[in-house]
N, C-alpha and C positions, 0 to 999 in steps of 0.2 A: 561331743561338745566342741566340735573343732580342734584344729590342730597342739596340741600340749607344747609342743616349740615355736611358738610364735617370734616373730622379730624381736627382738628389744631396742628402746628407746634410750636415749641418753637421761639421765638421772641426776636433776638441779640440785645438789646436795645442801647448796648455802638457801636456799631458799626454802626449802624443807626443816634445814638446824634454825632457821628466824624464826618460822611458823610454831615450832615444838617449844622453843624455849623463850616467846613471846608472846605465845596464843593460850586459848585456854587447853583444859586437859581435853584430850581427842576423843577420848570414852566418854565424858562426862555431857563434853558438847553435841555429840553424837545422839546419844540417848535421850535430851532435854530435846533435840530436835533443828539445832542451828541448823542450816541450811549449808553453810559453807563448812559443816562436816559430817557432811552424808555419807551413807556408805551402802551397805546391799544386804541389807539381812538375814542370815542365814537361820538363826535358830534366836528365840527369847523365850525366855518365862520370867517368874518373880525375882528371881536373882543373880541371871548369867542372860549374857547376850554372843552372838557370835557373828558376823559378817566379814564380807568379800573384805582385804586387806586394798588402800586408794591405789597403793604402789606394789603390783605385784612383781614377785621376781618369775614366779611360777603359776602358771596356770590354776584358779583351785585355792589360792593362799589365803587364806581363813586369819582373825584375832578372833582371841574367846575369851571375855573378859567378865568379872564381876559388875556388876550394877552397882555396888556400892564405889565407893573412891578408897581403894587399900592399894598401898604400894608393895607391901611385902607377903607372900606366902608363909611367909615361914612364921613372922610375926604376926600376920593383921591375919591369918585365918585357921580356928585350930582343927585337926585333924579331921573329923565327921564332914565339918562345911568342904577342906582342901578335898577329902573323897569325893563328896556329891559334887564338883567343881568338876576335877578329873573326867568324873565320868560323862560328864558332858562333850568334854575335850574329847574323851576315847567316841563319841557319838557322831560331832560332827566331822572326827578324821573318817573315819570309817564311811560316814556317807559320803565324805567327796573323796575316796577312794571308791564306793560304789559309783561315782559319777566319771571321773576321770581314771584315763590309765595311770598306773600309781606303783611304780618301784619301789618307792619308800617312801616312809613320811616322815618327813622331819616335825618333831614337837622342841619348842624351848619358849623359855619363859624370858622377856628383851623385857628392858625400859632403865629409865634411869632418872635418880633427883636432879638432872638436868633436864630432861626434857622424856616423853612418856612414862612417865612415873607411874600412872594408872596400871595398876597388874594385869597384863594380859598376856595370852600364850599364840605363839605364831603357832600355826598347823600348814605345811608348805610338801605339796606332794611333787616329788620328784619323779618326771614321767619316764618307762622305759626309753634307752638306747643314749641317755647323756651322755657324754666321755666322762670319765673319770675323772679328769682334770677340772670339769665343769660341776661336780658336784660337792655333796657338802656346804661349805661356807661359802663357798665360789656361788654355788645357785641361788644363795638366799640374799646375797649382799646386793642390794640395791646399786650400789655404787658397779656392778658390772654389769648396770642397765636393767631397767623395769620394761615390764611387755607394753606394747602399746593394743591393748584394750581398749574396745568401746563402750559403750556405757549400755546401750542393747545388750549388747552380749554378756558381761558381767551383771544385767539384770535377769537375763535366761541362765544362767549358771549359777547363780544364788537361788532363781526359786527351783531348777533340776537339783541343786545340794540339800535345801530345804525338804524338799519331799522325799529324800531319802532317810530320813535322821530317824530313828530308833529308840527312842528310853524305856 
């Protein structure tokens, strides 16, 4: 699926923190259909959705969110639902390691009552041969640049992650 270290771009951060903490919720608009928040869909059913992340840092960098509007795991979903959620999460890591080279995956669960509030889980495959210095928080922080992706190719690499997904 092409080279896993692609260039990176520089990364408008102020105009990303307007969009988030003055737009609607990103999941929510996503899913209704807006248009100026498309994304690439990787995996749906009745209550979990998953697509290409707009700003990747990594090749492969997946959100996997609820369909409903819950900001908290802990609170908004009790244990049976946070399982079948997960196992979602474990589905679509797993196919876009089946798709891309995949040293590790990093999972964590981002957002905040600032701005992405919508519960969702980054899933960011880290490709063999990074330095060390470059991995971890360092590959996933946008602010040390997002790949410059085309919109072709992030549509061939959501439906290649798509057809490998598993439940």
């Amino acid at each position: 699926m092409g080279n896993p270290q692609l260039a990176k771009a520089a990364f408008d951060f102020e105009q990303y923190m307007r969009r988030v903490s003055g737009g609607p919720c990103f999941v929510c608009a996503f899913i209704a259909g807006d248009p100026g928040y498309r994304h690439h869909l990787v995996y749906e059913n009745e209550d979990s959705i998953a697509f290409l992340a707009r700003y990747p840092t990594l090749l492969g960098y997946c959100l996997v969110a609820s369909k409903r509007h819950l900001e908290s795991w802990v609170h908004d979903m009790e244990q049976r639902e946070f399982l079948r959620f997960q196992g979602i999460v474990h589905a679509v890591a797993r196919a876009i390691a089946a798709t891309l080279p995949t040293e590790r995956m990093y999972s964590m669960s981002l957002g905040s009552q600032e701005g992405n509030a919508h519960l969702h889980w980054h899933l960011a495959p880290l490709p063999p041969g990074v330095p060390y210095d470059q991995q971890q928080f360092h590959a996933v922080m946008a602010e040390n640049g997002i790949l410059g992706v085309d919109d072709d190719s992030q549509a061939a690499l959501a439906r290649d992650i798509r057809s490998r997904i598993q439940l």
